[in-house]
C-alpha positions as CSV (number, residue, x, y, z in Angstrom):
1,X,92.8,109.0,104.5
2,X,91.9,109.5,108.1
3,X,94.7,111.4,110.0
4,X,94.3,108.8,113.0
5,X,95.7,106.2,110.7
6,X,98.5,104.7,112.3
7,X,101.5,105.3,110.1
8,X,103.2,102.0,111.1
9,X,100.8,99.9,110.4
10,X,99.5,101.1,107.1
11,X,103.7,100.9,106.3
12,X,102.9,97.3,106.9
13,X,99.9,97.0,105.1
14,X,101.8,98.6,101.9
15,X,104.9,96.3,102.6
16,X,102.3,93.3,102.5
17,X,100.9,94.8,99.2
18,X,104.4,94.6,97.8
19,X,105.5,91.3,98.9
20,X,101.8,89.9,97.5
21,X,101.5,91.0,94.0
22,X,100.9,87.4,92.6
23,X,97.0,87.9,94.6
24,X,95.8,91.5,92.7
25,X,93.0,91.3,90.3
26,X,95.1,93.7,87.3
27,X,98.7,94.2,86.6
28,X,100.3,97.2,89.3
29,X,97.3,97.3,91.7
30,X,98.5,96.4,94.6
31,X,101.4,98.6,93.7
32,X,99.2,101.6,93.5
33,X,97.3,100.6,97.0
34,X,101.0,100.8,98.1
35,X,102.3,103.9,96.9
36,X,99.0,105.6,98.3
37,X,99.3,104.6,101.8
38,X,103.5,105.6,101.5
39,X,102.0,109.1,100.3
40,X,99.4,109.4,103.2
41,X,102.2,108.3,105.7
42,X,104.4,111.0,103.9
43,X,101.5,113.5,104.2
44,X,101.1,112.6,108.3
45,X,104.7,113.6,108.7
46,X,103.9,117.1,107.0
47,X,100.9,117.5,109.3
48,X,102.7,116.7,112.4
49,X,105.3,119.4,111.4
50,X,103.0,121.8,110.2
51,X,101.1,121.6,114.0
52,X,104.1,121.2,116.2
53,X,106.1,124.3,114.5
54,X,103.1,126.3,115.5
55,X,102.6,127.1,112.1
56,X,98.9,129.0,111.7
57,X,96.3,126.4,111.4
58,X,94.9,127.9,108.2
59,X,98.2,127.1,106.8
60,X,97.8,123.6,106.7
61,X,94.0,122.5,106.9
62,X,91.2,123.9,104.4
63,X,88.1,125.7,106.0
64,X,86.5,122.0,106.0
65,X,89.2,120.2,108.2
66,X,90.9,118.7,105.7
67,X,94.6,118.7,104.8
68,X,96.1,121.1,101.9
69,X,97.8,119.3,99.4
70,X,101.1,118.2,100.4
71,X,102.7,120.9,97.8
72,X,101.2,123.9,99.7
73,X,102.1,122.0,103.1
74,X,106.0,121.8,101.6
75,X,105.7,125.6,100.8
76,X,104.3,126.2,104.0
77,X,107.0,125.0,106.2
78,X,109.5,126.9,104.1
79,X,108.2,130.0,104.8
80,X,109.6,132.4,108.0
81,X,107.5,133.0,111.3
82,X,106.6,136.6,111.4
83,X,108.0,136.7,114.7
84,X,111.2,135.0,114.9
85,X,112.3,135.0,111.7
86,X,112.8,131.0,111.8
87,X,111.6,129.1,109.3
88,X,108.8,126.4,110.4
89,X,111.1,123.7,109.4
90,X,113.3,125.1,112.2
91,X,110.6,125.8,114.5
92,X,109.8,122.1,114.6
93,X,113.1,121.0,115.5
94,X,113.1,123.1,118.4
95,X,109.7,121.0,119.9
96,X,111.6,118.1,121.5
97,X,113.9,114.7,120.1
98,X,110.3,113.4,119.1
99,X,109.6,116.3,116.5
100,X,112.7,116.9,115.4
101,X,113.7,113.9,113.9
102,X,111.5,114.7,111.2
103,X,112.3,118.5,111.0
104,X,116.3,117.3,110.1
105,X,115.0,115.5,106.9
106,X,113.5,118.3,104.7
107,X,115.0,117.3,101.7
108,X,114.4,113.8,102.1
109,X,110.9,114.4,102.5
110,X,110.2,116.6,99.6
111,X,111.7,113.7,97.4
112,X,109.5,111.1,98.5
113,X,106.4,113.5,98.2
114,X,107.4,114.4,94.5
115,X,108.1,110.7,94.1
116,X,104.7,109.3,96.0
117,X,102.6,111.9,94.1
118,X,102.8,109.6,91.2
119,X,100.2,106.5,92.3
120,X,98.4,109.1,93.8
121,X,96.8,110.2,90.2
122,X,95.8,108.6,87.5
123,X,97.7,109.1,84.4
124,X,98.1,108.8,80.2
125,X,101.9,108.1,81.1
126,X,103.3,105.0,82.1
127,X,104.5,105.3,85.7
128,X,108.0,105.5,87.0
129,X,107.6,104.6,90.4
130,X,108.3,100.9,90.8
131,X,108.0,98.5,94.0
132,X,111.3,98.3,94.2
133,X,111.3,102.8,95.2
134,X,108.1,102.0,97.2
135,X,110.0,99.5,99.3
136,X,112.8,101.8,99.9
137,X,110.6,103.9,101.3
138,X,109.1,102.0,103.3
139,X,112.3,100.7,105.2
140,X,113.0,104.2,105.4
141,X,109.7,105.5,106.7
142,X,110.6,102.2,109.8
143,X,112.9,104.1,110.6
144,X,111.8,107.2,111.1
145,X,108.5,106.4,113.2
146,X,108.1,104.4,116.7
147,X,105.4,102.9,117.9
148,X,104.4,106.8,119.8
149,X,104.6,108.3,116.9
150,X,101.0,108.0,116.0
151,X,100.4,109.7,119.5
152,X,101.5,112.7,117.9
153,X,98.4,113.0,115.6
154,X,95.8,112.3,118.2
155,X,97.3,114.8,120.4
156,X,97.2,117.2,117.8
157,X,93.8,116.6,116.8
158,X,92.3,116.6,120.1
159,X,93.8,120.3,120.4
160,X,92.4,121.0,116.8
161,X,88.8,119.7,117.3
162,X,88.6,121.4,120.9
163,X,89.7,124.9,119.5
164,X,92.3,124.7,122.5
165,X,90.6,124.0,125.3
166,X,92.8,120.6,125.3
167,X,96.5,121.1,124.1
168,X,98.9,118.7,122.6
169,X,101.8,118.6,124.7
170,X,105.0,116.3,124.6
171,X,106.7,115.1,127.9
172,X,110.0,115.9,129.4
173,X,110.4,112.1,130.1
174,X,113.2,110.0,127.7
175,X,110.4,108.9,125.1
176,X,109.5,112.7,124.7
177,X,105.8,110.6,124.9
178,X,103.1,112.7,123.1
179,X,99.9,113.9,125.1
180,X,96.8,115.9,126.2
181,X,96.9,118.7,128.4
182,X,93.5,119.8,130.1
183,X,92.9,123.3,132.1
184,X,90.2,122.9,134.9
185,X,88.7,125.7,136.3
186,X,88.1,124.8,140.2
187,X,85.7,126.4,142.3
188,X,84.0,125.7,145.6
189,X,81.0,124.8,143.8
190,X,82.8,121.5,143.1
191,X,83.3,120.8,146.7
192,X,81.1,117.3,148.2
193,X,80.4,115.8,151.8
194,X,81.6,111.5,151.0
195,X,79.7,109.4,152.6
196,X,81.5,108.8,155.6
197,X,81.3,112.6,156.3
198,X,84.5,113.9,155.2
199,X,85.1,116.5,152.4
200,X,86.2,115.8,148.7
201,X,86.6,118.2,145.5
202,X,84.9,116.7,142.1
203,X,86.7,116.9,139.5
204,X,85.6,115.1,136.3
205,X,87.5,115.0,133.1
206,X,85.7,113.0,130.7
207,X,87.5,111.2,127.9
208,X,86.6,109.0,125.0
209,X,88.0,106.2,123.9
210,X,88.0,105.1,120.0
211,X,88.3,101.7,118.8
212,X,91.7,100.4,117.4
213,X,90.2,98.4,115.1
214,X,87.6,100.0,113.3
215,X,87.3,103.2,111.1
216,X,86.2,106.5,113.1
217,X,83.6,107.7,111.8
218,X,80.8,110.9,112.4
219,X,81.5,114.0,115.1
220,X,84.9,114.1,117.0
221,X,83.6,113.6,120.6
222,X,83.4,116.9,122.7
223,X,85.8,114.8,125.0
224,X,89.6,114.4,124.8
225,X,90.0,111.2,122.8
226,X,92.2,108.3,123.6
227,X,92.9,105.5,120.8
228,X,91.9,102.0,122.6
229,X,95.1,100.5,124.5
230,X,96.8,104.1,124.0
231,X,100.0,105.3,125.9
232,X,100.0,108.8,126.0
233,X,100.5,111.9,128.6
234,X,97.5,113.7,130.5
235,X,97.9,116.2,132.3
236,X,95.5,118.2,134.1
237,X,96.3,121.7,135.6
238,X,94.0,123.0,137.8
239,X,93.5,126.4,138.3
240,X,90.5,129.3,140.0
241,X,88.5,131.1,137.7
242,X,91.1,133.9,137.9
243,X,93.7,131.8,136.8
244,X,95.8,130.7,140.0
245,X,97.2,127.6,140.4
246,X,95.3,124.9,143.1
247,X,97.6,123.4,145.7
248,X,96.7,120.2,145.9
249,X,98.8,118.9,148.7
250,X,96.4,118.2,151.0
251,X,92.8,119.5,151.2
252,X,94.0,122.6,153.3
253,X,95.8,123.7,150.4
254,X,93.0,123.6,148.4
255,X,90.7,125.8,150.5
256,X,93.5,128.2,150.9
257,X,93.9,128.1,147.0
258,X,90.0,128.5,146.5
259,X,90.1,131.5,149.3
260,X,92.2,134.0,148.0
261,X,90.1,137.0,147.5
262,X,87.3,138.4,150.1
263,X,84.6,136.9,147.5
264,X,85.8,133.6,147.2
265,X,86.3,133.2,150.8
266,X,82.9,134.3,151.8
267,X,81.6,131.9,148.9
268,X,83.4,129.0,150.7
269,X,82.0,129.5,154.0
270,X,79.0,129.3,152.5
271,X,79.7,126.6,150.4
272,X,80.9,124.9,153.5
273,X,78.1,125.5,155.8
274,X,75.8,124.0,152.8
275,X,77.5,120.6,153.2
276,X,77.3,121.0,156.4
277,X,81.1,122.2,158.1
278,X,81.1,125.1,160.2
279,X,84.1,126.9,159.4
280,X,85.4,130.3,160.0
281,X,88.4,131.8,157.4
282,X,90.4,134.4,158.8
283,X,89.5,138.0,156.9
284,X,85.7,136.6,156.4
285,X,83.1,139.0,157.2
């Protein structure tokens, strides 16, 4: 299962699966199709909990990328930070409405991962998991997740992939909307003459966007990643190289942000006179 599934939709796909036994080639198959993609929506929640609690990463993914099995994941988020003394469960609830409505239902969730474990396997034993418990799941599962839910995950992965240098941040905004925070380091390098002979500051962000209809597959993209027809947060702080904030009011405030040491003004100036502006900065020698 690829953590970029959408949980509502493979919900969906199970409910289908369900409701369409009479088309499946063997007795209980499209039962078993269902109860997997219940257990990999079950297995999304952990993950999201697991990486919003700020739980270690080597806690929750192998050495490869991939997920630990939802048991370790369980044991995991029962355990206590070393520094507050909260449990992780806890620590989620304390991320925002969007988180937390998953953190409340610990003992809900362990249920349905003992239950969904069963389709999951093959087995000598007959099975006790019937439609009847998958479809209870489901409706419950509906309720748990909107449609920005699956937000979550890409933000989370586009942190993971980029060891950081994007972050998964939620919004302050009623929806508590998932997305992608990027740092960029300004300079006066980046300063340009347009073409009509004023001055501009270039400041790419490159991002990617993936397909919402067909499997991802090979690298993750060095870029932050946007599902096609996402709605998601990014934000983009800009900062100098010695970690100051740009003002970026007006384009005065940026040369005042980009001039606030004797080295970066006299790299400025000469910036400047490059593209052509005489300028003079007070405390340049």
């Amino acid at each position: 299962m690829g953590l970029l599934q959408d949980p509502l939709k493979a919900l969906e796909q199970a409910d289908w699966y369900i409701k369409n036994s009479n088309l499946e080639k063997f007795p209980g198959a499209f039962e078993l199709a269902a109860g997997n993609l219940c257990r990999q929506t079950a297995e999304q929640i952990l993950y999201i909990l697991c990486f919003f609690s700020g739980m270690p990463t080597e806690s929750y993914l192998k050495r490869d990328r991939r997920l630990q099995v939802a048991g370790k994941l369980l044991e995991a988020l029962d355990r206590r930070s070393t520094t507050g003394g909260r449990t992780y469960w806890q620590l989620a609830r304390k991320r925002g409405p969007r988180i937390r409505k998953f953190a409340r239902q610990p003992q809900s969730i362990k249920m349905w991962i003992r239950e969904l474990n069963e389709p999951s396997h093959f087995s000598a034993r007959h099975r006790r998991l019937d439609s009847g418990r998958i479809s209870t799941f489901i409706i419950r599962a509906r309720r748990w997740f909107d449609e920005k839910d699956k937000y979550l995950i890409v933000a989370a992965l586009n942190e993971m992939f980029s060891r950081g240098r994007y972050r998964a941040v939620l919004s302050d905004d009623a929806d508590n909307t998932p997305g992608v925070e990027h740092t960029f380091v300004v300079s006066a390098a980046l300063l340009q003459r347009t073409s009509d002979g004023s001055l501009s500051m270039k400041t790419p962000v490159e991002c990617c966007v993936i397909s919402g209809t067909e499997i991802p597959r090979g690298h993750w993209p060095s870029k932050i990643v946007f599902p096609e027809h996402a709605t998601m947060a990014l934000r983009v702080r800009f900062v100098t190289k010695r970690g100051d904030p740009v003002n970026l009011t007006n384009m005065a405030a940026v040369l005042e942000s980009l001039a606030k040491t004797p080295g970066q003004r006299r790299y400025l100036v000469g910036r400047l006179r490059r593209l052509g502006f005489e300028v003079r900065l007070t405390g340049v020698q």
